[in-house]
C-alpha positions in Angstrom: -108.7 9.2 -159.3 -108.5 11.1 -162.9 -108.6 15.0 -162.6 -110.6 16.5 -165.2 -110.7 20.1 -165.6 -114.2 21.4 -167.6 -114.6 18.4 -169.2 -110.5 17.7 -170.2 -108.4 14.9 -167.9 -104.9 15.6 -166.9 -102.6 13.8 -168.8 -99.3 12.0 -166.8 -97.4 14.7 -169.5 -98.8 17.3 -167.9 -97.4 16.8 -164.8 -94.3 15.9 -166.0 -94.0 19.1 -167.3 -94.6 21.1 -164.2 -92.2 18.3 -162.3 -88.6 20.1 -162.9 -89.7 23.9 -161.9 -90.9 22.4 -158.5 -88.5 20.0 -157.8 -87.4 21.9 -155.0 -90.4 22.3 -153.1 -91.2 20.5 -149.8 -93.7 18.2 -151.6 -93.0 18.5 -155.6 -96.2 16.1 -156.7 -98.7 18.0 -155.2 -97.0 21.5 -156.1 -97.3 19.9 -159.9 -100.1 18.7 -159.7 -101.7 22.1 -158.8 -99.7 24.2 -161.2 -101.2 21.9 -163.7 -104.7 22.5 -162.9 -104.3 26.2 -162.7 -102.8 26.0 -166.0 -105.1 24.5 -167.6 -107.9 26.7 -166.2 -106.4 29.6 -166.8 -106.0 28.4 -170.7 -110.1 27.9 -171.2 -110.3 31.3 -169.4 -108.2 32.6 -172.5 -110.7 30.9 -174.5 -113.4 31.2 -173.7 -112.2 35.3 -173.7 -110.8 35.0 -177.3 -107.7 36.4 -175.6 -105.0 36.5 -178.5 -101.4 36.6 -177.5 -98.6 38.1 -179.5 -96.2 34.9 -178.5 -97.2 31.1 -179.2 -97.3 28.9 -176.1 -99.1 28.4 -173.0 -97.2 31.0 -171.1 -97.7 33.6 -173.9 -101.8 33.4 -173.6 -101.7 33.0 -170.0 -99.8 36.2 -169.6 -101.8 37.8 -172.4 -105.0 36.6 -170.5 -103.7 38.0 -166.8 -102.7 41.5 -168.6 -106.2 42.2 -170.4 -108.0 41.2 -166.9 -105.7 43.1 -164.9 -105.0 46.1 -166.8 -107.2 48.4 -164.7 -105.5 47.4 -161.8 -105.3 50.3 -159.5 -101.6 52.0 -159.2 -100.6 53.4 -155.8 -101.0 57.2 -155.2 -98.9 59.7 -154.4 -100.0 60.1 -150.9 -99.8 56.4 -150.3 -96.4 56.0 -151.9 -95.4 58.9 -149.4 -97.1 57.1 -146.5 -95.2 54.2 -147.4 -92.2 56.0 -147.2 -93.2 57.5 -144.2 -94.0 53.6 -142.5 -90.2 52.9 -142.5 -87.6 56.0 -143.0 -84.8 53.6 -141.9 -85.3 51.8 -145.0 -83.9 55.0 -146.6 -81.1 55.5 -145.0 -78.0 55.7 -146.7 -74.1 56.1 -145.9 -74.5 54.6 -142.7 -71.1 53.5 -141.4 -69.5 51.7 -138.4 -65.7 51.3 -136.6 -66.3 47.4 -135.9 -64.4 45.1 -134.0 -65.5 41.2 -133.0 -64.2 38.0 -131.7 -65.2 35.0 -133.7 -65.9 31.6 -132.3 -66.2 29.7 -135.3 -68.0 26.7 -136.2 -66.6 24.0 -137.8 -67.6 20.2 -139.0 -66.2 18.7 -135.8 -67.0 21.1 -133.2 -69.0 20.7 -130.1 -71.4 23.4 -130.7 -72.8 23.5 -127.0 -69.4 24.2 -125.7 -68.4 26.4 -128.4 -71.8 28.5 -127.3 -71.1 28.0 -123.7 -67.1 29.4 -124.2 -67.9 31.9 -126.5 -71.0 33.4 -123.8 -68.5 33.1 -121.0 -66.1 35.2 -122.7 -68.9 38.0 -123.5 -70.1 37.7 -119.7 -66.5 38.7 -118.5 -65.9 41.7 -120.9 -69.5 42.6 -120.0 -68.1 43.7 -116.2 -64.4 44.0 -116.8 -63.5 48.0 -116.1 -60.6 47.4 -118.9 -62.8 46.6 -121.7 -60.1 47.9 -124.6 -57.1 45.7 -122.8 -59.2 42.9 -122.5 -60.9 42.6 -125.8 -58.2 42.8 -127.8 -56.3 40.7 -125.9 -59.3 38.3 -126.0 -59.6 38.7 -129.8 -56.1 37.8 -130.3 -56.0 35.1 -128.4 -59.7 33.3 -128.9 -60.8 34.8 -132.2 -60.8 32.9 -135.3 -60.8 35.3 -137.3 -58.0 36.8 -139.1 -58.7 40.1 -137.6 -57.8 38.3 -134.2 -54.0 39.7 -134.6 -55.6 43.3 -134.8 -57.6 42.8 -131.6 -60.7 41.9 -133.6 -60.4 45.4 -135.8 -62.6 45.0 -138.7 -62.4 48.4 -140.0 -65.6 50.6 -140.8 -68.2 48.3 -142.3 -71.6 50.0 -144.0 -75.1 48.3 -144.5 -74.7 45.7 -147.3 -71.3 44.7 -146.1 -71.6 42.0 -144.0 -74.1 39.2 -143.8 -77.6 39.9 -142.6 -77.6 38.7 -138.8 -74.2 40.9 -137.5 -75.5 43.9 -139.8 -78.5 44.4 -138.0 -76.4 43.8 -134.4 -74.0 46.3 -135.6 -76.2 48.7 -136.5 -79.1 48.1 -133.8 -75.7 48.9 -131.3 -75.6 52.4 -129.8 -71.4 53.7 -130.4 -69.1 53.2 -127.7 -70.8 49.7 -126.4 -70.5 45.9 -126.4 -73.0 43.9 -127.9 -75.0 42.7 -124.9 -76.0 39.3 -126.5 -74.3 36.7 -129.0 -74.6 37.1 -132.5 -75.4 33.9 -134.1 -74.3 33.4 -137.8 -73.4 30.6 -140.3 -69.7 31.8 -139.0 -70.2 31.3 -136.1 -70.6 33.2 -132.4 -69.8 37.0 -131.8 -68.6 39.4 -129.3 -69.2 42.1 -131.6 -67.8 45.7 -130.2 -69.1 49.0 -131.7 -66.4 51.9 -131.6 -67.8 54.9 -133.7 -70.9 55.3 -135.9 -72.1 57.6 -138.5 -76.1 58.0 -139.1 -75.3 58.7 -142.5 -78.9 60.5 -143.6 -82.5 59.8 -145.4 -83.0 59.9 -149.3 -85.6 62.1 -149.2 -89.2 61.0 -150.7 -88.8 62.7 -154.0 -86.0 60.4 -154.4 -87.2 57.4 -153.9 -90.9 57.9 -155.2 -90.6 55.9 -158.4 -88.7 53.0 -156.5 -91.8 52.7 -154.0 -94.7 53.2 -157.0 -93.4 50.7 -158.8 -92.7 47.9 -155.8 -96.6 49.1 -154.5 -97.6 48.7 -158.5 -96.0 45.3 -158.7 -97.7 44.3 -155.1 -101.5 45.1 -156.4 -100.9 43.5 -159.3 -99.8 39.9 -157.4 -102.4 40.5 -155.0 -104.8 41.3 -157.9 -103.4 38.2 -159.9 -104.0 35.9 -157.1 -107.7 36.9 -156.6 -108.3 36.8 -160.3 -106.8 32.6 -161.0 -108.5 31.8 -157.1 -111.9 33.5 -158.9 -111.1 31.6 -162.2 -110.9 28.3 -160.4 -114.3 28.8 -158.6 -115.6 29.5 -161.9 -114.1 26.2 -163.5 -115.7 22.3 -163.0 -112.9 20.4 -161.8 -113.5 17.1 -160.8 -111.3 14.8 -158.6 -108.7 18.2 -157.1 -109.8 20.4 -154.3 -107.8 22.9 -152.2 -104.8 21.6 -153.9 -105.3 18.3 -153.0 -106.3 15.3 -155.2 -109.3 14.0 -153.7 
């Protein structure tokens, strides 16, 4: 069935021209298709509003159109900001550091992932009630790791947030100093025994700081959240005939 939106059908071009920015989407047709009809509503909302843009294209009215309707958007205030900051100190922290050693169980193309988990768990259960757990580390990192750090016992120096990928940051850093990580760390590596020596808490930027970072990531939040409730209000306002919900119907 045709889609028309206020009166104009959807053209195959049209959709072809959405096609290559969604291409990677779980279902690229229908994530078209719908970019298409909110472009084209949001057009005869520019319209209809004499909107002029300084830039020729659709993109240039459409962002002209989304700035004049969302210019009063309200900013953040100072006390929210600072309750923001507040909400999650940790997210401020800087020059945290930690003495990190591990023992890698990599995986590779051919390797039996269950048994690789299962080795790599009983390993961790051992050094979890050894009494020697420096001897017997290392000498499990040299002999079982592979990683290259395997012929240093596992020693992978003092690491800080940002240095290492997401999943054996946050184990690292979640770790009290002086312990073993009680649980596997899964990664795209593979499995860790990850051991925390020594940390330093580094300290928190204080708000002042960081006050124009937060307004500006709360300022850019209202704005989407505005922009969202503005084209989902545009829409109910157009007649679209044959598309409802994102769906063709």
């Amino acid at each position: 069935m045709a889609i028309i939106v206020n009166g104009v059908e959807l053209a195959d071009t049209d959709l072809e021209r959405e096609m290559p920015v969604h291409a990677d989407t779980p279902d690229s047709a229908q994530a078209a298709l719908t970019a298409a009809v909110l472009r084209r509503v949001l057009l005869d909302e520019a319209a209809q509003l004499h909107i002029v843009a300084t830039a020729q294209g659709d993109e240039a009215m459409i962002e002209a159109l989304l700035d004049h309707q969302l210019a009063e958007t309200a900013a953040p205030t100072h006390e929210e900001c600072e309750r923001h900051y507040l909400a999650d100190l940790e997210r401020w922290r800087v020059n945290e550091r930690a003495r990190v050693s591990h023992i890698l169980f990599q995986v590779t193309e051919r390797v039996d992932l269950t048994a690789l988990r299962q080795r790599a768990q009983q390993t961790l259960d051992e050094l979890l009630h050894v009494d020697d757990l420096e001897l017997r580390f290392v000498h499990f990192a040299r002999s079982l790791s592979n990683c290259p750090s395997g012929v240093d016992g596992g020693a992978l120096g003092e690491i800080g947030r940002g240095d290492t990928i997401a999943a054996f940051e946050r184990a690292v850093f979640a770790a009290p100093a002086g312990t073993l990580c009680p649980v596997l760390v899964e990664t795209e590596f593979g499995f860790h025994i990850i051991r925390v020596h020594e940390k330093s808490q580094g300290s928190v930027l204080p708000f002042e700081q960081v006050e124009l970072r937060i307004r500006v990531a709360m300022s850019q939040a209202l704005r989407d959240l505005a922009e969202r409730r503005y084209v989902m209000e545009a829409v109910g306002r157009a007649n679209i005939q044959g598309w409802k919900d994102g769906v063709a119907t």
